[in-house]
SEDREN-384859 format. One line per field, with one value per atom (N, C-alpha, C): residue in one letter; residue number from 1; chain; x, y, z; atom name. Coordinates in Angstrom, 1 decimal, m for minus. Atoms other than C-alpha are relative to their C-alpha. Layout:
lumke	[A_...]
lumgu	[NUM_...]
marba	[A_...]
xx	[X_...]
yy	[Y_...]
zz	[Z_...]
drenmi	[CA_...]
END
This chain:
lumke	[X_X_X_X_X_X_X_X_X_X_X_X_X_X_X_X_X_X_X_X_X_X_X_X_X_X_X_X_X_X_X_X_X_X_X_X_X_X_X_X_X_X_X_X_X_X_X_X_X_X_X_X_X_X_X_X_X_X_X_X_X_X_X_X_X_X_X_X_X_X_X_X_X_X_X_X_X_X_X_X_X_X_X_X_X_X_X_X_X_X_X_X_X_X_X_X_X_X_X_X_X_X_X_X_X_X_X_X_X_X_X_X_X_X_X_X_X_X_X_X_X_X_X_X_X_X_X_X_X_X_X_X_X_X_X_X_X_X_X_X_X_X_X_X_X_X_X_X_X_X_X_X_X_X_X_X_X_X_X_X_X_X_X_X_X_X_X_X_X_X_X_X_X_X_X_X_X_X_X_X_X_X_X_X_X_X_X_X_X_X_X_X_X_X_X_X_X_X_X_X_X_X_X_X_X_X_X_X_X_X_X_X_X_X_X_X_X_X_X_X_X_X_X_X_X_X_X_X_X_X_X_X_X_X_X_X_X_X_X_X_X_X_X_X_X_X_X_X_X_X_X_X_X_X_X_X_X_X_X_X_X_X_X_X_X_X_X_X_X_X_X_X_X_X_X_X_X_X_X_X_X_X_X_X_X_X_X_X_X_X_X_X_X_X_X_X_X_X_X_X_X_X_X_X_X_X_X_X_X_X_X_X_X_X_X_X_X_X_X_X_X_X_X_X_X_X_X_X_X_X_X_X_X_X_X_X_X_X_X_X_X_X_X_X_X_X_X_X_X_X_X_X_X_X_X_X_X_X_X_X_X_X_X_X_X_X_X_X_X_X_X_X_X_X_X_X_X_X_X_X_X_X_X_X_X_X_X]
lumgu	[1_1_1_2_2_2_3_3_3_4_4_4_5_5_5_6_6_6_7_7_7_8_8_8_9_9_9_10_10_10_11_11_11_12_12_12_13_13_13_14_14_14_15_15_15_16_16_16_17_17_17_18_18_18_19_19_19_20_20_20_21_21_21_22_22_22_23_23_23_24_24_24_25_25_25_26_26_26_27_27_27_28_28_28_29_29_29_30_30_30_31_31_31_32_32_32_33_33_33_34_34_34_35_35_35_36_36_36_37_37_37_38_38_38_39_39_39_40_40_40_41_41_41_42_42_42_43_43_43_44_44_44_45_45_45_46_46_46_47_47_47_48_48_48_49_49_49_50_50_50_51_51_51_52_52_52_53_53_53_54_54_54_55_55_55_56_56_56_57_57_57_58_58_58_59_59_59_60_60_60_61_61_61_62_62_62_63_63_63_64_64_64_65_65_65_66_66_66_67_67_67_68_68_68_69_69_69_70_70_70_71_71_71_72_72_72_73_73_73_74_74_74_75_75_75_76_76_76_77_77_77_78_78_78_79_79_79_80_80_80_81_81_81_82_82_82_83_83_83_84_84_84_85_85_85_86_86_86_87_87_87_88_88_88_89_89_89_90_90_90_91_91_91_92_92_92_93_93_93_94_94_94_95_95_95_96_96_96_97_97_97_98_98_98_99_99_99_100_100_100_101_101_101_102_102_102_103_103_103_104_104_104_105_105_105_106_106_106_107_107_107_108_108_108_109_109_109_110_110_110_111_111_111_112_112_112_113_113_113_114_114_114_115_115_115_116_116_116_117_117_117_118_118_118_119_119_119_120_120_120_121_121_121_122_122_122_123_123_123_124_124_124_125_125_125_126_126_126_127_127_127_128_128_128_129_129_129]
marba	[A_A_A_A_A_A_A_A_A_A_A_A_A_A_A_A_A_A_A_A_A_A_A_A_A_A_A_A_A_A_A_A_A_A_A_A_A_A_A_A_A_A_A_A_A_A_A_A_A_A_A_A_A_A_A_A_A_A_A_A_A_A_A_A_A_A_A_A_A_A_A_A_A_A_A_A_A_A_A_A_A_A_A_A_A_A_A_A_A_A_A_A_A_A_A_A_A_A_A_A_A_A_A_A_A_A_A_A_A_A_A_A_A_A_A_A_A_A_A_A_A_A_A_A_A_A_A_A_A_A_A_A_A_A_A_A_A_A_A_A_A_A_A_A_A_A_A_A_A_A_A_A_A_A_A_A_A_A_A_A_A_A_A_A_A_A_A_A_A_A_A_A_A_A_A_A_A_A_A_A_A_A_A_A_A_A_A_A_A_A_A_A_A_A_A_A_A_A_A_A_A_A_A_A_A_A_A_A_A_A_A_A_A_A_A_A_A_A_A_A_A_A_A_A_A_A_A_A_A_A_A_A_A_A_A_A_A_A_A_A_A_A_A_A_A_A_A_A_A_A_A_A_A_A_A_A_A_A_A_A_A_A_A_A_A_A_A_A_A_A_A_A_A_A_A_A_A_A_A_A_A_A_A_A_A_A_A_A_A_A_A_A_A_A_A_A_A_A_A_A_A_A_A_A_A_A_A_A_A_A_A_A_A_A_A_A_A_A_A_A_A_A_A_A_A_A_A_A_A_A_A_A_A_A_A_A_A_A_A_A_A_A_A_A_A_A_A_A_A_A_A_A_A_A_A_A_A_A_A_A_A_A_A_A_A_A_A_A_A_A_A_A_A_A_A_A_A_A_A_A_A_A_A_A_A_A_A]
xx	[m1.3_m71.4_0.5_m0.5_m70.8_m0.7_0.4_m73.1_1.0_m1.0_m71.1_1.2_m1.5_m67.7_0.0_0.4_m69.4_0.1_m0.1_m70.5_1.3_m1.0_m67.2_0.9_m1.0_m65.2_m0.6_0.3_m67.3_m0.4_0.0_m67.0_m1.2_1.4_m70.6_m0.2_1.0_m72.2_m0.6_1.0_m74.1_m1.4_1.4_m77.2_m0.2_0.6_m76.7_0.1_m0.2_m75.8_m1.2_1.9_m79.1_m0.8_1.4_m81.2_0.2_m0.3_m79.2_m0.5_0.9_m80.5_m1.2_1.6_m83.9_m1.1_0.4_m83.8_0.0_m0.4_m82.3_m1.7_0.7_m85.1_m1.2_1.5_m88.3_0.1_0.4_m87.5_m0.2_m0.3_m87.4_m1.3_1.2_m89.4_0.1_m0.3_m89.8_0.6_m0.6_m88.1_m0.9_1.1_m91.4_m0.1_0.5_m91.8_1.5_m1.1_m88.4_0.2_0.5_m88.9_m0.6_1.0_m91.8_0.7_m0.2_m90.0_1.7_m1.4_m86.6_m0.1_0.4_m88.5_0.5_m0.6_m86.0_m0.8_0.8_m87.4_0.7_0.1_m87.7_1.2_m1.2_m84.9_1.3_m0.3_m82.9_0.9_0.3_m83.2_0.5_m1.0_m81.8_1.7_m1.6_m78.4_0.8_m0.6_m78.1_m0.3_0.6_m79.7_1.1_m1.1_m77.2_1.6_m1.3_m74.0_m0.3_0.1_m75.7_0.6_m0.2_m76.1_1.7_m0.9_m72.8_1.4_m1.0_m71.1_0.0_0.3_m72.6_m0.6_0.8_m75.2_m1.2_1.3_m78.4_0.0_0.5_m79.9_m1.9_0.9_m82.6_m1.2_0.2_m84.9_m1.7_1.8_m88.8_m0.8_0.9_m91.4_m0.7_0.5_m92.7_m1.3_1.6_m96.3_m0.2_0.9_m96.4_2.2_m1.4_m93.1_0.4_m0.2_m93.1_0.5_m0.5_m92.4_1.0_m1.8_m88.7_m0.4_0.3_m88.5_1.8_m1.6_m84.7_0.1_m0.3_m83.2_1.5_m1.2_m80.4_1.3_m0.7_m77.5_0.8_m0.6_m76.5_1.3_m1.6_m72.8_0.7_m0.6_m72.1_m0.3_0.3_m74.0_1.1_m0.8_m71.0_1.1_m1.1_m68.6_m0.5_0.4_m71.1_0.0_m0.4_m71.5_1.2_m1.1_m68.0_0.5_m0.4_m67.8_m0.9_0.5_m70.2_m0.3_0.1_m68.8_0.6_0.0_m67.3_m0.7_1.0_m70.4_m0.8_0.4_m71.9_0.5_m0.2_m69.8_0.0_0.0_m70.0_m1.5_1.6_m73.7_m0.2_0.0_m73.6_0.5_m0.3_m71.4_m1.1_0.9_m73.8_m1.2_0.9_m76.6_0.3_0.1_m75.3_0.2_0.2_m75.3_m1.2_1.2_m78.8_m0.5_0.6_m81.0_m1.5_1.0_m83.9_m1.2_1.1_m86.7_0.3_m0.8_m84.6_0.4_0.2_m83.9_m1.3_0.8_m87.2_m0.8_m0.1_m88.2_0.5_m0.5_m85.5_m1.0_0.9_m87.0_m1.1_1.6_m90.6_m0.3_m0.3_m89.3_0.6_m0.6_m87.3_m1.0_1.5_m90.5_m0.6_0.3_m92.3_0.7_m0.8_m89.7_0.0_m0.2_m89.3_m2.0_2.4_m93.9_0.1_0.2_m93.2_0.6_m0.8_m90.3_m0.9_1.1_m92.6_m1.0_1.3_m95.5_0.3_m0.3_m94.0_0.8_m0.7_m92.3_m1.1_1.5_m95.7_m0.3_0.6_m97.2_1.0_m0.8_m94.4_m0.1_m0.5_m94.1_m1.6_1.2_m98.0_m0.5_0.0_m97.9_0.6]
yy	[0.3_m83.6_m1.3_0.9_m86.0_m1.1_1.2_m88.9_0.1_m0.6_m87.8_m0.5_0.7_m88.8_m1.2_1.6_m91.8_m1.0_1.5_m93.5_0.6_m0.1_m92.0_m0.9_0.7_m94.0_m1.5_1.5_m97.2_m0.3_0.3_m96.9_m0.1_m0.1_m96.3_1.5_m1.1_m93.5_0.5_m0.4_m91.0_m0.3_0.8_m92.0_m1.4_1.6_m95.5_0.2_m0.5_m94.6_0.3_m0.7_m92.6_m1.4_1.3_m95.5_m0.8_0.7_m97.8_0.0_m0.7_m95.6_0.0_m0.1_m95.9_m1.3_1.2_m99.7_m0.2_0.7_m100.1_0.5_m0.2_m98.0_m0.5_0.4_m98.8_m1.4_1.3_m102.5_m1.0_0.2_m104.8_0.5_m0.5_m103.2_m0.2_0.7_m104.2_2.0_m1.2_m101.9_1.4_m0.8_m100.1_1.5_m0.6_m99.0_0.8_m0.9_m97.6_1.1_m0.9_m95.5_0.9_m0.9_m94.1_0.9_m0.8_m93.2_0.9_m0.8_m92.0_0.9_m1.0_m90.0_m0.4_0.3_m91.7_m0.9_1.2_m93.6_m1.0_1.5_m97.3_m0.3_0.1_m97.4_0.3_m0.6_m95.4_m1.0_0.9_m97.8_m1.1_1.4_m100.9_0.2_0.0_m99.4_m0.1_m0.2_m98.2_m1.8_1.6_m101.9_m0.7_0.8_m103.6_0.2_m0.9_m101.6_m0.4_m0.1_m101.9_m2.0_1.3_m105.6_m1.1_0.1_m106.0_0.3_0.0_m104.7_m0.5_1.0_m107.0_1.0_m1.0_m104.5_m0.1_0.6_m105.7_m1.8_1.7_m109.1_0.6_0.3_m109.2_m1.2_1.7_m111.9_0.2_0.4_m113.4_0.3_m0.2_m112.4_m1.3_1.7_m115.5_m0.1_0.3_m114.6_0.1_m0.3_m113.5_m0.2_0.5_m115.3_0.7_m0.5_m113.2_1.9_m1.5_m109.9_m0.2_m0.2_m109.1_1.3_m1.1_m107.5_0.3_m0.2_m106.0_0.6_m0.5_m105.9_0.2_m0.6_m104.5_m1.7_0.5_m107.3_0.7_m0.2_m107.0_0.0_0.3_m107.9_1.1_m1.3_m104.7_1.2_m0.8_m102.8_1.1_m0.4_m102.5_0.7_m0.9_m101.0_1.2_m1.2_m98.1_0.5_m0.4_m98.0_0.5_m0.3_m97.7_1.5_m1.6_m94.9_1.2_m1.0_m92.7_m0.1_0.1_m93.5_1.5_m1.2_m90.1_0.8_m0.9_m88.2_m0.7_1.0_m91.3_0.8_m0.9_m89.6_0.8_m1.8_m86.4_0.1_0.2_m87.1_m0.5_0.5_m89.1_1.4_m1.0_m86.6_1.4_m0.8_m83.5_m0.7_0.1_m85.6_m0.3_0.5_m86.4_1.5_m1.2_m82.5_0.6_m0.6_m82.8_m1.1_0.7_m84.2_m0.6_0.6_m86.8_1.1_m1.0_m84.4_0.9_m1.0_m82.2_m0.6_0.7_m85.0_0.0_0.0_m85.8_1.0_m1.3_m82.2_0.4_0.5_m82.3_m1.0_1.0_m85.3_0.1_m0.4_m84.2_0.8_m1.0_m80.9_m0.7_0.6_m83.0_m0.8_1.0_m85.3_1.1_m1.0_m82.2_0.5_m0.9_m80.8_m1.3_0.9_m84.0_m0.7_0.2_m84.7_1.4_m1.4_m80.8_m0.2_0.7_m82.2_m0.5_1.7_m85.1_0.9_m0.4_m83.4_1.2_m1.0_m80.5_m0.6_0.7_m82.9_m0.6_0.5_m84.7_0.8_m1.0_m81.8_0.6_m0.2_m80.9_m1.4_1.0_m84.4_m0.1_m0.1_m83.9_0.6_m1.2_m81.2_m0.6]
zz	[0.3_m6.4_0.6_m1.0_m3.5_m1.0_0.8_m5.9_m1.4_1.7_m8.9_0.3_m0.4_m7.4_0.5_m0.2_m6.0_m1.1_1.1_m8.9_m1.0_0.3_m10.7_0.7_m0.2_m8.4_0.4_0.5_m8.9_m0.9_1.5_m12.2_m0.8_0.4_m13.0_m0.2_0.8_m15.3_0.8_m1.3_m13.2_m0.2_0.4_m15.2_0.6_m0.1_m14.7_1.4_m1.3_m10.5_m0.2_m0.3_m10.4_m0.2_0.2_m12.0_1.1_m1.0_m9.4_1.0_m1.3_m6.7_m0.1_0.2_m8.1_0.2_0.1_m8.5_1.8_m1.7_m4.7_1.0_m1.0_m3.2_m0.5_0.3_m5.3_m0.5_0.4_m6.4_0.6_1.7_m7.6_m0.8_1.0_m11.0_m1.3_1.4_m14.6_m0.3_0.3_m16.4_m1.1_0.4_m17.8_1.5_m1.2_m14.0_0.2_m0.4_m13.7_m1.3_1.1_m16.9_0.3_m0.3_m15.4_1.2_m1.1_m12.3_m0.1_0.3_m13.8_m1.2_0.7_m16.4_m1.3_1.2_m19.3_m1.2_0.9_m21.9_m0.4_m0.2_m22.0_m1.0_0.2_m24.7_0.3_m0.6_m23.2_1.5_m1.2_m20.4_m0.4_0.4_m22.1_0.0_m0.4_m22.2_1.5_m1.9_m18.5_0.1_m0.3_m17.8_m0.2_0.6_m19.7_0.5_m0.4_m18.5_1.6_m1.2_m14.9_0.4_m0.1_m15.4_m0.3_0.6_m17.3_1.3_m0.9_m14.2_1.6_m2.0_m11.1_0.6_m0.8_m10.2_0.2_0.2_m11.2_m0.5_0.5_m12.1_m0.5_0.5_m14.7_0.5_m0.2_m13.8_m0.2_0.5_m14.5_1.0_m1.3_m12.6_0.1_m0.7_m10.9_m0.2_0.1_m11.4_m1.4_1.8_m15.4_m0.6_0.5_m16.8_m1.3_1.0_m19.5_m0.2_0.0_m17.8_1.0_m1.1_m16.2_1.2_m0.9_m13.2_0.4_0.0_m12.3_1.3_m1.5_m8.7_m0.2_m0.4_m6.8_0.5_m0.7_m6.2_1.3_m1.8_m2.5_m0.3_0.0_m3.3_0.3_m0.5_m3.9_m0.2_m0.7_m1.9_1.0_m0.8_0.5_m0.6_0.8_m2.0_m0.2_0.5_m2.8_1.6_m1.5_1.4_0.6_m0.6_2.0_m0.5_0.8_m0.8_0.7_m0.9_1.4_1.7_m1.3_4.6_0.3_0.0_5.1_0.2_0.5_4.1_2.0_m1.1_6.9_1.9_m1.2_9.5_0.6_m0.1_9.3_0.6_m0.4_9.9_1.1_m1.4_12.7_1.3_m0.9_14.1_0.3_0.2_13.3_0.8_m0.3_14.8_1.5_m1.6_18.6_0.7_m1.0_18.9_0.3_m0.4_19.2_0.9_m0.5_21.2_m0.5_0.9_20.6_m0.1_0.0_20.9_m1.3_0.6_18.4_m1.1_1.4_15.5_m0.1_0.5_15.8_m0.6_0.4_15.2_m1.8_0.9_12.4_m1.3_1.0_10.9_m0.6_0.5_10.7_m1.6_1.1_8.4_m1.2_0.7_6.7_m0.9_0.7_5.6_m0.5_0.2_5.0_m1.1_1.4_2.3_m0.7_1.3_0.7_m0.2_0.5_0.4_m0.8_0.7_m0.7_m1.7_1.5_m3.6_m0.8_0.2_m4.3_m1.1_0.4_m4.9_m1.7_0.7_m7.1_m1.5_0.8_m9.1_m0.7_1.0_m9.9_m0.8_1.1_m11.0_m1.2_1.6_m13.3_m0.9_0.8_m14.8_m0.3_0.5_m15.0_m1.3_1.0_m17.4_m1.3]
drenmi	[N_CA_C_N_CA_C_N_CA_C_N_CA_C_N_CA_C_N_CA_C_N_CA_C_N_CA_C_N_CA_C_N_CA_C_N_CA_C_N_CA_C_N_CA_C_N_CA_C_N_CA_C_N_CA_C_N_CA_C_N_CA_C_N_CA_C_N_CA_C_N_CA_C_N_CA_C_N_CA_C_N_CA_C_N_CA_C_N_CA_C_N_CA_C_N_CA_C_N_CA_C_N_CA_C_N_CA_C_N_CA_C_N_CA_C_N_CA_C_N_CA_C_N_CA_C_N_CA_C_N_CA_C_N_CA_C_N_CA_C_N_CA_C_N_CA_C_N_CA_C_N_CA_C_N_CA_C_N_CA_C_N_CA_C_N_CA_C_N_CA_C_N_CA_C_N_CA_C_N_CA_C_N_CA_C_N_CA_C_N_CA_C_N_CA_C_N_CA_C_N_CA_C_N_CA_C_N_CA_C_N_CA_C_N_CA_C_N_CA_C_N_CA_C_N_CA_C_N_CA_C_N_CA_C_N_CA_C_N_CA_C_N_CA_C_N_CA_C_N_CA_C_N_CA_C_N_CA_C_N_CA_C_N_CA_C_N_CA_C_N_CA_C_N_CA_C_N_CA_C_N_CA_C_N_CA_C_N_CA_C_N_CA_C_N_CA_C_N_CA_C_N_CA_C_N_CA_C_N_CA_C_N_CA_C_N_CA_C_N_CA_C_N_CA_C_N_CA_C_N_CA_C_N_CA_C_N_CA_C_N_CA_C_N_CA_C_N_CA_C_N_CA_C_N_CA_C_N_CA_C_N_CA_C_N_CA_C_N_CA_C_N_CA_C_N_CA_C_N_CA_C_N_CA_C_N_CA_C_N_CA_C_N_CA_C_N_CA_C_N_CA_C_N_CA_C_N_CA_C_N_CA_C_N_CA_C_N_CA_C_N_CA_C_N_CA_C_N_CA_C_N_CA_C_N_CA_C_N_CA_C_N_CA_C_N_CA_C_N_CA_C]
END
């Protein structure tokens, strides 16, 4: 819900928000590669793209080695607008995390890798099928 209100109050579609989140962590990627990784299909994909680009979020651009294929990244500009919309959530975290000790995130952290290699993986194998 907390992403849902997010891209609600920066005026972005939760589809197109999710892709945004897809481009910031795995790009920059042509937009075949983010198809693959957001499950949607490649037309599909031209709208969000367009809407994302249309509102100062992405930049289309050439790939430098094969000028004929686009690759689409995150503009930094505003980065800090979507940062500021999950500062809240930012704090609460911080706070929850100084009642542990380092031995004790790290701990934390491990499981935490552990459930998301477990997501991962379970996720492949459905999208394998």
């Amino acid at each position: 819900m907390l992403n849902h209100h997010v891209a609600a109050r920066a005026d972005v579609k939760g589809v197109d928000f999710d892709c945004l989140d897809l481009i910031s962590i795995h790009g920059p990627l042509s937009p075949g590669a983010l198809a693959k990784v957001s499950g949607l299909h490649p037309a599909t994909l031209t709208g969000i793209l367009d809407r994302l680009e249309n509102g100062g979020w992405i930049a289309r651009e050439r790939d430098a080695a094969d000028r004929r294929a686009v690759v689409v990244r995150v503009l930094p500009d505003r980065n800090a607008e979507v940062l500021a919309l999950y500062a809240g959530m930012n704090d609460r975290f911080d706070a929850i995390c100084a009642e542990y000790g380092d031995a004790e995130l790290s701990t934390i952290a491990g499981f935490l890798q552990k459930v998301h290699e477990a997501g991962a993986a379970a996720t492949d194998e459905l999208g394998a099928t």
